[in-house]
C-alpha positions as CSV (number, residue, x, y, z in Angstrom):
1,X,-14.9,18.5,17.3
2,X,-14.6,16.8,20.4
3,X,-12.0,14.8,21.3
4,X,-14.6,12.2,22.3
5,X,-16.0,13.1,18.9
6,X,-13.3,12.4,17.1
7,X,-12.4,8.9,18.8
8,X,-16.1,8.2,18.0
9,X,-15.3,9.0,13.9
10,X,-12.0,6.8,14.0
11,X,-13.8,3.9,15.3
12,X,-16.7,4.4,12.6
13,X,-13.7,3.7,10.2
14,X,-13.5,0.2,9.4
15,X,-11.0,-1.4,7.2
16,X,-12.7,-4.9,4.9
17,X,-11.2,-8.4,4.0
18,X,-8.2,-8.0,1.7
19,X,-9.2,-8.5,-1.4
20,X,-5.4,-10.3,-2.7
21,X,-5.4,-12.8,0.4
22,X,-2.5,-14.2,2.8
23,X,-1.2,-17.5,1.2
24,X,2.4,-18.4,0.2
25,X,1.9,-17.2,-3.5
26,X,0.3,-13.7,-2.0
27,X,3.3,-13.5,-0.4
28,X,5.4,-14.2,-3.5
29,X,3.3,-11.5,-5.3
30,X,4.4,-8.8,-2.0
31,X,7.9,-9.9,-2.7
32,X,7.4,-8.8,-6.4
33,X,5.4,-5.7,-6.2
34,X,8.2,-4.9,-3.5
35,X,10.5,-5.3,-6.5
36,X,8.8,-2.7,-8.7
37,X,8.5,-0.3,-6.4
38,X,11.1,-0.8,-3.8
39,X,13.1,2.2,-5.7
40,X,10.8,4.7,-6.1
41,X,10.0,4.4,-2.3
42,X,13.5,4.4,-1.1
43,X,14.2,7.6,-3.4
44,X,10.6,8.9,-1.3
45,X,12.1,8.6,2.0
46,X,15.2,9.8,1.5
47,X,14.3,12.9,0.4
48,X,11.3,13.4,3.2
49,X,13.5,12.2,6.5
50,X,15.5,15.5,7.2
51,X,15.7,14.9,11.1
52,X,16.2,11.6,13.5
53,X,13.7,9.1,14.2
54,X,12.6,7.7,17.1
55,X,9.7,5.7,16.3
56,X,8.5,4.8,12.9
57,X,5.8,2.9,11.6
58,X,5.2,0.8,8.4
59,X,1.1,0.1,8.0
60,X,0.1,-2.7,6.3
61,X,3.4,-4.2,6.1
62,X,2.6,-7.8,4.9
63,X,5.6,-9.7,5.3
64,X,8.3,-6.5,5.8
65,X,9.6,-5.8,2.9
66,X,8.5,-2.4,3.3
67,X,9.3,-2.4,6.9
68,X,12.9,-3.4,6.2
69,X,13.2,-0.5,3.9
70,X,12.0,2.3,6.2
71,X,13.8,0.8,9.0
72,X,17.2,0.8,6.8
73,X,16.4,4.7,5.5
74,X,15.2,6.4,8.0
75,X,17.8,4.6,10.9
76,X,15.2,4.6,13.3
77,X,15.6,3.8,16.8
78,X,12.2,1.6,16.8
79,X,10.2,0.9,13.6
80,X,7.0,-0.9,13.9
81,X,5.1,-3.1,11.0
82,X,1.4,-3.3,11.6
83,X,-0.8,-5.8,9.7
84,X,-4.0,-7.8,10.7
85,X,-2.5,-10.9,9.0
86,X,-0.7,-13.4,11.6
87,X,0.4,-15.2,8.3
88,X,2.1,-12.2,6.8
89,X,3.5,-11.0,10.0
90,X,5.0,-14.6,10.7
91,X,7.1,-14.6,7.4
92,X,7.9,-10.6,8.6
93,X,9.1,-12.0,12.1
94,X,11.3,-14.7,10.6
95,X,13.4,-12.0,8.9
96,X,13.7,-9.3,12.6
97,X,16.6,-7.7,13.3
98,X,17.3,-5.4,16.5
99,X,15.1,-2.4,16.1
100,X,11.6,-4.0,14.4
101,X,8.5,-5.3,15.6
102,X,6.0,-6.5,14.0
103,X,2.1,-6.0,15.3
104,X,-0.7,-7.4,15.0
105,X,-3.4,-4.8,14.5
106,X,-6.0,-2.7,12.6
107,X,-4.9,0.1,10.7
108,X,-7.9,2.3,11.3
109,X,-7.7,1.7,14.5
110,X,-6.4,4.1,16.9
111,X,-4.3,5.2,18.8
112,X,-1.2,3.1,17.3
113,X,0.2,0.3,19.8
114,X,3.3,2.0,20.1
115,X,2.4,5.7,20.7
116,X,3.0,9.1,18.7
117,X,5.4,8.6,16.0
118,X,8.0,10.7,13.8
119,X,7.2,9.3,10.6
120,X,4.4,6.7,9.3
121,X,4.4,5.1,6.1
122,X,1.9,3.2,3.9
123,X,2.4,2.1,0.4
124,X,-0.6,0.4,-1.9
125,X,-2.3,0.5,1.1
126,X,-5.3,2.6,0.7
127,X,-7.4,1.3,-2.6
128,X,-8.1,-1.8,0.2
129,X,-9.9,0.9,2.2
130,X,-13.1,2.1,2.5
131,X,-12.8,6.0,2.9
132,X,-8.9,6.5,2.2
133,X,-8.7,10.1,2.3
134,X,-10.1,10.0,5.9
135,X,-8.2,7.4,6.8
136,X,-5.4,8.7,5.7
137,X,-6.2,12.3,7.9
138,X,-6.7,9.8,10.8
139,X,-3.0,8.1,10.6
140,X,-1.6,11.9,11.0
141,X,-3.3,12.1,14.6
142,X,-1.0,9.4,15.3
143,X,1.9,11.3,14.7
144,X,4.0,13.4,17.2
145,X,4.4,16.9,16.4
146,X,6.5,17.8,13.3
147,X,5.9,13.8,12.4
148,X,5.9,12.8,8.9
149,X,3.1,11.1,7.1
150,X,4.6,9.2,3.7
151,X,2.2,7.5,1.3
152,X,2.5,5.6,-2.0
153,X,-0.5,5.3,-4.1
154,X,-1.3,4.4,-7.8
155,X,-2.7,7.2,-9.6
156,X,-3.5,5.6,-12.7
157,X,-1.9,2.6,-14.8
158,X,-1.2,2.5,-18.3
159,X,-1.0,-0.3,-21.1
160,X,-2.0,-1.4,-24.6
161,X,-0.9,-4.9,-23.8
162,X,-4.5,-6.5,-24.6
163,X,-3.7,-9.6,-21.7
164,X,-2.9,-7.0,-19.2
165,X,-5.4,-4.8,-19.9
166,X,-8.0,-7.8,-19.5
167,X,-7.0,-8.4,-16.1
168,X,-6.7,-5.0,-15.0
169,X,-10.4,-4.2,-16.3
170,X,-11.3,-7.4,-14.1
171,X,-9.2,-6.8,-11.4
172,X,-10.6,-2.4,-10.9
173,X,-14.2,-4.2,-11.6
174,X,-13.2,-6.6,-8.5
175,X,-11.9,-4.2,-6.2
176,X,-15.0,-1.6,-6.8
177,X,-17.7,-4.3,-5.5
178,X,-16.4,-3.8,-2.4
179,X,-16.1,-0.1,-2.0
180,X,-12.6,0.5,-2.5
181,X,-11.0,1.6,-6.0
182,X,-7.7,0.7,-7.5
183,X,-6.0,3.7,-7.6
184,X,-6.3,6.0,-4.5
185,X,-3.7,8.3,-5.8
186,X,-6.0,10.6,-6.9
187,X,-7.5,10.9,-3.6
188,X,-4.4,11.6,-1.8
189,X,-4.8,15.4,-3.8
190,X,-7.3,16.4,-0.8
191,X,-4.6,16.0,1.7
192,X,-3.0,19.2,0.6
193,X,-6.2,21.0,2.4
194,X,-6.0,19.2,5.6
195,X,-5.4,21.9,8.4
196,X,-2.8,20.4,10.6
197,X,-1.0,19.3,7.8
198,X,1.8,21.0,6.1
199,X,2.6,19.6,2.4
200,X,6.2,18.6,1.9
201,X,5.5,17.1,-1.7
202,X,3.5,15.7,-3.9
203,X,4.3,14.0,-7.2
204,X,3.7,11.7,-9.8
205,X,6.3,9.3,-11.0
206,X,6.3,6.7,-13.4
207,X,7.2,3.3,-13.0
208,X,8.3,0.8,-16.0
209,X,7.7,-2.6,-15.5
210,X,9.0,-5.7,-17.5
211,X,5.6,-7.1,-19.2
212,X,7.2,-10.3,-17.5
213,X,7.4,-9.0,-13.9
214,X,3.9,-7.9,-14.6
215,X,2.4,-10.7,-16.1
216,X,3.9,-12.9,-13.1
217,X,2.2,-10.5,-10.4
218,X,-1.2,-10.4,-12.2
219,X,-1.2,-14.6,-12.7
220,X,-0.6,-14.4,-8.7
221,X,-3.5,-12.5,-8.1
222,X,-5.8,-14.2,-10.8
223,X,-5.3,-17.5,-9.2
224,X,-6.5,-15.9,-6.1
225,X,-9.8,-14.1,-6.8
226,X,-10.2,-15.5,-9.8
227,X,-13.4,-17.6,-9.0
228,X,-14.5,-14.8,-6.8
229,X,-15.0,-12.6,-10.3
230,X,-16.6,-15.9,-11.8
231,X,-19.2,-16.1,-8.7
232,X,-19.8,-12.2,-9.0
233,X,-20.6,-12.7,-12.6
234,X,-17.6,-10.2,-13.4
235,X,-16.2,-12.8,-16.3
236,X,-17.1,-16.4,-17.1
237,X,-14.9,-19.5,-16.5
238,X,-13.9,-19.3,-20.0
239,X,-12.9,-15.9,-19.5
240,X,-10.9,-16.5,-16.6
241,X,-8.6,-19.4,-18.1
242,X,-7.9,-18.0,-21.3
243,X,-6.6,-15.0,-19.2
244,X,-4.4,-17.1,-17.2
245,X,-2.9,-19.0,-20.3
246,X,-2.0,-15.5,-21.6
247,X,-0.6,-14.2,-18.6
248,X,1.3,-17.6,-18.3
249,X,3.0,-16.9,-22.0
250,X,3.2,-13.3,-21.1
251,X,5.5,-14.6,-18.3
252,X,8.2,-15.4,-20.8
253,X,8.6,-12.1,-22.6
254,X,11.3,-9.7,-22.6
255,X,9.2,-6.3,-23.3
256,X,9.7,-3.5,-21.4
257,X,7.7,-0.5,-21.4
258,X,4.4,-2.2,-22.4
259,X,3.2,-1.5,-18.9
260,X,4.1,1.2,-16.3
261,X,2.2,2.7,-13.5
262,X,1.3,6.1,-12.1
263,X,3.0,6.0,-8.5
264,X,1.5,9.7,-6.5
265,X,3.9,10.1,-3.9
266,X,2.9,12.1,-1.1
267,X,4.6,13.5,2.0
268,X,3.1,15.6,5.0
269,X,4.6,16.9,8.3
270,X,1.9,17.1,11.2
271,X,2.1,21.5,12.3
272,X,3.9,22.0,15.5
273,X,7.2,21.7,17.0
274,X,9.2,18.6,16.7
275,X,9.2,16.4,20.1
């Protein structure tokens, strides 16, 4: 393929509206799905940065949490947050130190406003995407060679719990009228037969969370779309508020283990020799 051929598929890709929003209790929910997985991506990095780093970038990076953490790990000179919410991005900005910037701009939208990185990262970012697996080939064109390309997706989630299994069912039901999917995970397993891509790792690890911590995320989200479900005819208004009375008293519990999710973990490094 062309270059011109190839510019021509990247701008096919479009990205749609999030479906989770930008308002102060979105950005409560980012703080706490930053505290679930926050470890599991830190472990990530550290064991996929094995050289300096120049420039990095965080896509989709909300209000920096995630930014923060590659920043801190990977002690790069520049790191770069990207997100097409001016919301997100001011809560990001109030928090800078020397060293980030935060972007507006389109993840599938190329090149990246800072130029060829050494390492890119995305986390939860995909099932909001309309071809992820593409996508994700198209972020490793914007890495310099020997660049790393870390991702974080769900591959599946687990529980019994018959409140958060409600919502979840609601929530995957959501999420696939608009084209995407809730766990992109699975996805990412196509990566490992990209050409200019050489696979560092690839894993599955699972991730506990207090029912509490769950229930407290899922209530966020619930308030958001939840009338978008009732309009889709996904669940009735009953439906809807006698989930969010029981994720409300789920919010109190001290369980553990009645939830956990699926986290595939992925690293690539573009072929060629490092810049």
């Amino acid at each position: 393929m062309t270059k011109e051929g190839a510019g021509d598929q990247h701008r096919r890709i479009r990205s749609h509206a999030y479906t989770f929003g930008d308002s102060d209790p979105e950005a409560r929910r980012l703080e706490l799905v930053h505290e679930v997985f926050c470890p599991a991506s830190a472990a990530l990095l550290r064991r996929v940065v094995a050289r300096p780093v120049a420039l990095s970038y965080d896509l989709g990076c909300g209000t920096g949490n995630t930014t923060r953490l590659v920043a801190n790990i990977t002690k790069a000179t520049t790191t770069v947050g990207l997100d097409t919410s001016e919301s997100q991005l001011t809560r990001a900005r109030a928090r800078v130190t020397p060293g980030l910037r935060y972007v507006c701009h389109d993840i599938t939208q190329f090149p990246f406003p800072a130029g060829p990185a050494d390492l890119i990262f995305a986390r939860l970012l995909l099932a909001h995407l309309v071809q992820p697996a593409a996508i994700a080939r198209s972020w490793a064109t914007q890495l310099c060679a020997g660049g790393t390309l870390v991702v974080d997706e769900i591959e599946w989630i687990r529980t019994e719990q018959p409140i958060l299994a409600a919502h979840l069912e609601l929530v995957t039901a959501l999420v696939a009228a608009t084209g995407t999917r809730m766990c992109a995970g699975p996805l990412l397993w196509a990566l490992a037969n990209t050409p200019e891509l050489d696979r560092l790792l690839t894993e599955v690890v699972e991730v506990r969370v207090p029912t509490a911590l769950a229930a407290e995320m899922f209530a966020i989200s619930l308030a958001t779309w939840g009338d978008q479900a009732v309009v889709q005819h996904l669940c009735t208004e009953g439906h809807r508020r006698r989930l969010a009375r029981g994720l409300t008293r789920l919010s109190t519990s001290t369980e553990i283990g009645e939830i956990t999710w699926g986290l595939h973990q992925a690293a690539y490094r573009r072929r060629g020799l490092p810049r």
